[in-house]
C-alpha positions as CSV (number, residue, x, y, z in Angstrom):
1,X,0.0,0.0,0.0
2,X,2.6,2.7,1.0
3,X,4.9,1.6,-2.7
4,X,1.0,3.2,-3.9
5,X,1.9,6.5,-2.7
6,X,5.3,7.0,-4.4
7,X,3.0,7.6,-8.1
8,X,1.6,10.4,-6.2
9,X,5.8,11.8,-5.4
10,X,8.0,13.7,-7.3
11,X,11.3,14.7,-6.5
12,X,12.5,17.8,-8.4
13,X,14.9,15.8,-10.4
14,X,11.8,13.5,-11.4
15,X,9.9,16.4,-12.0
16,X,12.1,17.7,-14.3
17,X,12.1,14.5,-16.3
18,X,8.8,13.7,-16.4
19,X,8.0,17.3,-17.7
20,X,10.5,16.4,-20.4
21,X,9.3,13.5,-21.1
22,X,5.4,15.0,-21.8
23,X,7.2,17.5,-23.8
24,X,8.7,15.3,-26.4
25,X,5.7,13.1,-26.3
26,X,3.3,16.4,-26.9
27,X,6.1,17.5,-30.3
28,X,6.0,14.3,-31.8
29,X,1.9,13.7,-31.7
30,X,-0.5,16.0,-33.6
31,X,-2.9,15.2,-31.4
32,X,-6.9,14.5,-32.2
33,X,-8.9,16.0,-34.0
34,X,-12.3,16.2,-35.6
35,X,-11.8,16.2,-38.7
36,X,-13.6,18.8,-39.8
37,X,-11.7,21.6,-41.3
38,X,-14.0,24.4,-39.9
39,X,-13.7,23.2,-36.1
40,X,-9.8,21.9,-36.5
41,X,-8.6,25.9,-37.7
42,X,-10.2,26.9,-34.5
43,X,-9.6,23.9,-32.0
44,X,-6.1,22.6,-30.2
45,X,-5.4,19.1,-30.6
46,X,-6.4,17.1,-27.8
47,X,-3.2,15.6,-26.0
48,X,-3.2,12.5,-23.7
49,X,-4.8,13.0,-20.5
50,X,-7.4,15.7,-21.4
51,X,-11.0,15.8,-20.8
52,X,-14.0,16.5,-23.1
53,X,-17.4,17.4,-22.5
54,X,-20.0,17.5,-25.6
55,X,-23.2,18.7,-24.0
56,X,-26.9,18.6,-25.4
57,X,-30.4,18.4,-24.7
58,X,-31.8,14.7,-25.0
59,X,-32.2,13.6,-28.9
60,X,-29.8,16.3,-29.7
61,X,-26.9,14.9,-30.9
62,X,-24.4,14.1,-27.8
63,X,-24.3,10.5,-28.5
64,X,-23.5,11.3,-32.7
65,X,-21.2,13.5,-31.9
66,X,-19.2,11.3,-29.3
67,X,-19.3,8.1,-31.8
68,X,-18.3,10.0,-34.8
69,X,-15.3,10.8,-33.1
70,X,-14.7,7.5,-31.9
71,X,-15.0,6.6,-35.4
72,X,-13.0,9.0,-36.7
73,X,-10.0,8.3,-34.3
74,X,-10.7,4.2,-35.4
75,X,-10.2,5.2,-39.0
76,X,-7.2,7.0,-38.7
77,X,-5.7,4.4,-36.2
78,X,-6.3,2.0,-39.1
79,X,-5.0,4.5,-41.6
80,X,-2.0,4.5,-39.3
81,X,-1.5,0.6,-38.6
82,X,-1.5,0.4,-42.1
83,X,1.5,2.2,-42.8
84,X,3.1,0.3,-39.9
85,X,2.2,2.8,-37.1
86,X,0.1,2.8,-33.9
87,X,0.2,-0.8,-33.5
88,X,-2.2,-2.1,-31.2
89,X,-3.6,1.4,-30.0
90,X,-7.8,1.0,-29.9
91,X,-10.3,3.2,-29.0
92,X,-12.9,2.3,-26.4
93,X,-16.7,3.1,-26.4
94,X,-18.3,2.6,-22.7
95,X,-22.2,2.7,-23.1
96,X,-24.9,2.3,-20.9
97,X,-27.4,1.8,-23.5
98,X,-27.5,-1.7,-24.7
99,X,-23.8,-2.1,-25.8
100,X,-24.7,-3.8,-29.6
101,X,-27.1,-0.7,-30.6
102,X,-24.1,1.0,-31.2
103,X,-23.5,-1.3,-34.2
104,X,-23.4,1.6,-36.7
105,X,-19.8,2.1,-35.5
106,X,-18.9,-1.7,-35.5
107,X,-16.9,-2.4,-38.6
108,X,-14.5,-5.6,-39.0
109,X,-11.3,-4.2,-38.5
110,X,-11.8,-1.1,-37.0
111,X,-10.3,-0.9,-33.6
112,X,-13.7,0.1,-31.5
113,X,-14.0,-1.8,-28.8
114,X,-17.2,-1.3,-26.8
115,X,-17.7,-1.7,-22.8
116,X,-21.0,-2.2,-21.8
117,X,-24.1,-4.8,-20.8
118,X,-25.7,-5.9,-23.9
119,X,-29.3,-7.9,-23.7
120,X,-27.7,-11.0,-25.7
121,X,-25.2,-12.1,-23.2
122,X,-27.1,-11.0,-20.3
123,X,-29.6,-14.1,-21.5
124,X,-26.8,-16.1,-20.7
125,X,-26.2,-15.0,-17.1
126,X,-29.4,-14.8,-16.1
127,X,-28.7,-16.8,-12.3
128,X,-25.8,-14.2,-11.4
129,X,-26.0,-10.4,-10.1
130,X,-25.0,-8.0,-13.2
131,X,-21.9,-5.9,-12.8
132,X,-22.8,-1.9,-12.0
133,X,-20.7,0.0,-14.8
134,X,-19.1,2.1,-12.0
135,X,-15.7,4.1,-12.2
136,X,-14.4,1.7,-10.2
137,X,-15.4,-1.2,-12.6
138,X,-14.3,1.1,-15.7
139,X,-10.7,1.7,-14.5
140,X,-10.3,-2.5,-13.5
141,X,-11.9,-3.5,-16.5
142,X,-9.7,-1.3,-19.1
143,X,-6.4,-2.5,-17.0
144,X,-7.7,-6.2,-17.4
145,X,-8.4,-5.7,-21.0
146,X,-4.5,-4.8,-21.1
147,X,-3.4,-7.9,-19.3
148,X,-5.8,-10.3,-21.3
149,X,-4.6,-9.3,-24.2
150,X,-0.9,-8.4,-23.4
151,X,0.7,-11.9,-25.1
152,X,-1.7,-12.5,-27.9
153,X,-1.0,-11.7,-31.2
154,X,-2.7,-8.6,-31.5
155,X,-1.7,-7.0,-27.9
156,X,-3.4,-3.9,-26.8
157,X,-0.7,-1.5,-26.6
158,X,-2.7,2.2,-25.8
159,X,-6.2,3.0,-25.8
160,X,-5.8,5.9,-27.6
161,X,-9.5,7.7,-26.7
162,X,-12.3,6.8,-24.4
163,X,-15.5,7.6,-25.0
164,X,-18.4,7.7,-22.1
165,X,-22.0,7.9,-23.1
166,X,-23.5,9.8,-21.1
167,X,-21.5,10.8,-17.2
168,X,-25.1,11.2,-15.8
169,X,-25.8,7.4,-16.0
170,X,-22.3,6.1,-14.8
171,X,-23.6,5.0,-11.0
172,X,-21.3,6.2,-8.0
173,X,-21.3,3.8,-4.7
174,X,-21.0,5.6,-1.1
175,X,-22.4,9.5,-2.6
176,X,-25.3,11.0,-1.0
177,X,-27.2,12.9,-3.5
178,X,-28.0,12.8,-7.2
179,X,-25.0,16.0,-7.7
180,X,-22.5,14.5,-5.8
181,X,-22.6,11.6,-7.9
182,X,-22.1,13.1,-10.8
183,X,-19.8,15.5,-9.7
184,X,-17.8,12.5,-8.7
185,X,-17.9,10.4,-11.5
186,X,-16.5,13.6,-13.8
187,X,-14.0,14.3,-11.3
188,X,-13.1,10.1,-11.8
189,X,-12.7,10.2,-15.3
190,X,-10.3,13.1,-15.5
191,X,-8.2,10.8,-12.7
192,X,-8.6,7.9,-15.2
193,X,-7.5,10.4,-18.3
194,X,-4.7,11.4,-16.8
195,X,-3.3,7.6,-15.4
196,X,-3.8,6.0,-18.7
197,X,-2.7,8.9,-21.0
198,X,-5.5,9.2,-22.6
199,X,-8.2,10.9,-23.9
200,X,-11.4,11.1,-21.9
201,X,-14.7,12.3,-24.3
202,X,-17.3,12.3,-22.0
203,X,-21.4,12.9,-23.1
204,X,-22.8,15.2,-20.6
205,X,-27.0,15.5,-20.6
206,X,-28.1,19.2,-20.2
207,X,-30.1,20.6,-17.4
208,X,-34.1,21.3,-18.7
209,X,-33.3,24.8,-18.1
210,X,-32.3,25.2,-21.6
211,X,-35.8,24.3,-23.3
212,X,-37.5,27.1,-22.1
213,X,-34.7,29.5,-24.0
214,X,-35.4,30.9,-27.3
215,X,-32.0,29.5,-28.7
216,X,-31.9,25.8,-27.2
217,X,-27.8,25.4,-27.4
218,X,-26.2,25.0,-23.9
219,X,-23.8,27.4,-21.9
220,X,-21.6,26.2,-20.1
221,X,-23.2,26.2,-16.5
222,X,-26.1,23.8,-17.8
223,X,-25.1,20.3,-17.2
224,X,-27.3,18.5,-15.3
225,X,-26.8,17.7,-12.1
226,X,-23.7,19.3,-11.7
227,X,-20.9,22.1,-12.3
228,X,-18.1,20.0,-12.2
229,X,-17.4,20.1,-16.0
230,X,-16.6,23.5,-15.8
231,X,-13.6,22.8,-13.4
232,X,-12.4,19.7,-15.0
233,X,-12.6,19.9,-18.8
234,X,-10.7,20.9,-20.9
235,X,-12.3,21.7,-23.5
236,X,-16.7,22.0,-23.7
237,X,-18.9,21.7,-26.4
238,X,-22.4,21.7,-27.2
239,X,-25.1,20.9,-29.8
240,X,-28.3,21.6,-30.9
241,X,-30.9,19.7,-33.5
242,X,-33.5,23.0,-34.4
243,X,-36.0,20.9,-36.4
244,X,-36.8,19.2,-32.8
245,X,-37.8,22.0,-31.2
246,X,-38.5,25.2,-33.7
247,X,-40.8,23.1,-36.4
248,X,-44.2,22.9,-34.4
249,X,-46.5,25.5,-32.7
250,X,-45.3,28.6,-34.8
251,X,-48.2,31.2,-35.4
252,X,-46.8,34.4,-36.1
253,X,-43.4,35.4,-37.8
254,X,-40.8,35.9,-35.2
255,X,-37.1,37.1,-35.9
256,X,-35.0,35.6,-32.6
257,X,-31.3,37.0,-32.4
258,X,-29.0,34.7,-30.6
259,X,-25.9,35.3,-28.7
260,X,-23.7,34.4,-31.2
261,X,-25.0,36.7,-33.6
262,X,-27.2,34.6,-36.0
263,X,-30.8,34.8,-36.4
264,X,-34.2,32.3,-36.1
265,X,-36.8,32.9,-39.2
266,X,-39.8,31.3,-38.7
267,X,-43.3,31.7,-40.3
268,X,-46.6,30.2,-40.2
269,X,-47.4,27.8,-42.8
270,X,-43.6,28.6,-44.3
271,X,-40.6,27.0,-43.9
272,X,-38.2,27.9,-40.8
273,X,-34.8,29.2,-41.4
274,X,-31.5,29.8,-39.4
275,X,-29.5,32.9,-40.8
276,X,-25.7,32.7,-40.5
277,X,-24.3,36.1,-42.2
278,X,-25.9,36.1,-45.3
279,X,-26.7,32.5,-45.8
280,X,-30.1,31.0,-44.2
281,X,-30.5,27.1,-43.4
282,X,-33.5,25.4,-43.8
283,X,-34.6,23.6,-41.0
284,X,-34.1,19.8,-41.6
285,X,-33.2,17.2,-39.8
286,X,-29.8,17.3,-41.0
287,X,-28.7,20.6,-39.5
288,X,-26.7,20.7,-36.3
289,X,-25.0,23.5,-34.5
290,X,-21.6,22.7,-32.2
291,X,-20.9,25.4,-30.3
292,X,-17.3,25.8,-28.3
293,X,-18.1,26.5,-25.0
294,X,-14.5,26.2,-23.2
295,X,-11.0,25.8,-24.6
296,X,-8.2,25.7,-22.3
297,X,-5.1,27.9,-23.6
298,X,-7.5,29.7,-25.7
299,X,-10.3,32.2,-25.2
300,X,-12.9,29.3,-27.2
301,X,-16.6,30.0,-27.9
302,X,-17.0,29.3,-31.7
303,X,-20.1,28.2,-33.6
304,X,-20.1,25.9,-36.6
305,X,-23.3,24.4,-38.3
306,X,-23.3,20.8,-39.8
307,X,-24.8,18.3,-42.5
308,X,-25.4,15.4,-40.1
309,X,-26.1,11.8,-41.4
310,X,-27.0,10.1,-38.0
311,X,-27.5,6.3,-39.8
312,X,-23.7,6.9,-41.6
313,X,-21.9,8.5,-38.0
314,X,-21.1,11.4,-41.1
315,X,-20.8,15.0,-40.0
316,X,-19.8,17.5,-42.5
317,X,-18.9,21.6,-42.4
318,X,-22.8,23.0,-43.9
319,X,-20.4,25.5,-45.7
320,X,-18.8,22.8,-48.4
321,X,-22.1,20.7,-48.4
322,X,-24.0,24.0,-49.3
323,X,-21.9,24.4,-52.5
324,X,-22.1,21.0,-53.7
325,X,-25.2,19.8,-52.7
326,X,-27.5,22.9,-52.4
327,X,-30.5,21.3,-53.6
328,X,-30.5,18.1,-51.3
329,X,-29.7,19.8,-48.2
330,X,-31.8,22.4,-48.2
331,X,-30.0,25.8,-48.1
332,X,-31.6,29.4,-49.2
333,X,-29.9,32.4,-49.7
334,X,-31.6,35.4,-50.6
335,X,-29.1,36.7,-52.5
């Protein structure tokens, strides 16, 4: 127990090599990214042991957003493997939905591996007690995963990105109230972040607060439950799906100007409209705004709308879809 302490130590002279060690590991990786060129110009990489928050509003695109990336990062681990890099680096996808509904990311050779109770295997433990998908559970279960698979032929060598859908439903054991537990399980997977290496992206479920707002994307002080994002993260995001809450019970034109500059057009009997500078997006059910909330080392808050293909995991800047596709996705401009 006290050899457990010594991680926790550092002598100046360890100091100074461990911070020389992060360096050279931060100059020879580009870190993540989304792979979007709109939100890369504006975001910093993520680096090993960061935390990140995408917020929403239920049915609003938190749980796209966080398996696009995990996607993403699986396709250019593969890219990578291919060229003989980043072998055995995965990324891992903890659910607390039914683990296999996530099959639009499952792919035969795509190094996703998901963590999390599915209805087809429980069938087949039906006499014992199911395991609570605690933090607990999360950190023994990924340093198992590394030990199972350390001497096989495919050894898991770094789990590159983990992604947690959503914080609000990972249980907490010994907390007191419905905020503490929360508060504790973000504050648990920064700590696992930061002893892996890793990158933590982490759904968070916004506070109700934000339907009653005449532009439904949320700031940062709305997730539910708890404040603690705002502390630990790194960097915060959030999203919005307009054609779920602007498309029913409009009777009168209205003009809304939000925070970030753009306008809502709606009209009776008309379509409905979002005006960005001089272009206006029609209100389908491919249009999402992600909005940067928080950005350490940086004074963040940018907005970017999106073509969004939920069944494909494909996300797109609006901006290059508008050009080539006008037609099929629904763009007006006045002009």
């Amino acid at each position: 127990m006290k050899d457990e302490y010594k991680q926790l130590i550092f002598t100046p002279s360890q100091a100074s090599s461990a911070h020389l060690e992060w360096a050279t590991n931060i100059a020879n990786s580009e870190g993540t990214k989304w792979g979007l060129p709109d939100i890369d110009a504006k975001v910093i990489p993520e680096r090993p042991g960061e935390m990140i928050c995408i917020m929403a509003r239920p049915g609003h695109g938190k749980s796209l957003l966080l398996a696009y990336r995990a996607k993403h990062e699986a396709d250019e681990i593969k890219k990578a493997q291919a060229q003989g890099k980043r072998k055995g680096e995965i990324v891992l996808y903890v659910t607390f939905d039914d683990s296999l509904k996530r099959r639009s990311m499952i792919r035969s050779g795509i190094p996703i591996w998901l963590m999390g109770h599915s209805i087809i295997r429980s069938a087949k433990y039906t006499q014992k007690v199911g395991i609570r998908m605690t933090p607990d559970v999360l950190f023994d279960a990924v340093e198992q995963l590394q030990e199972a698979y350390a001497h096989t032929e495919n050894p898991i060598t770094y789990i590159s990105m983990i992604c947690v859908d959503y914080i609000q439903r990972m249980p907490v054991p010994g907390t007191s109230s419905r905020m503490e537990e929360v508060t504790e399980a973000i504050h648990r997977i920064k700590e696992l972040a930061i002893r892996l290496g890793t990158r933590a992206l982490v759904a968070v479920q916004a506070s109700r607060a934000v339907d009653n707002r005449e532009i439904k994307i949320p700031e940062i002080g709305d997730c539910q439950h708890s404040s603690a994002i705002e502390q630990d993260a790194n960097k915060i995001y959030s999203s919005w799906m307009p054609w779920r809450t602007e498309l029913s019970g409009v009777t009168q034109d209205q003009i809304i100007v939000g925070p970030n500059g753009y306008k809502m057009i709606t009209s009776q009997n008309k379509n409905a409209y979002i005006e960005m500078g001089k272009t206006q997006y029609l209100l389908t059910d491919t249009l999402m705004f992600v909005q940067l909330l928080k950005q350490k080392g940086d004074s963040g808050r940018a907005l970017w709308p999106l073509f969004v293909d939920p069944a494909y995991l494909k996300l797109a800047n609006r901006e290059i879809e508008l050009v080539e596709k006008e037609e099929n996705y629904g763009a007006y401009n006045p002009e």
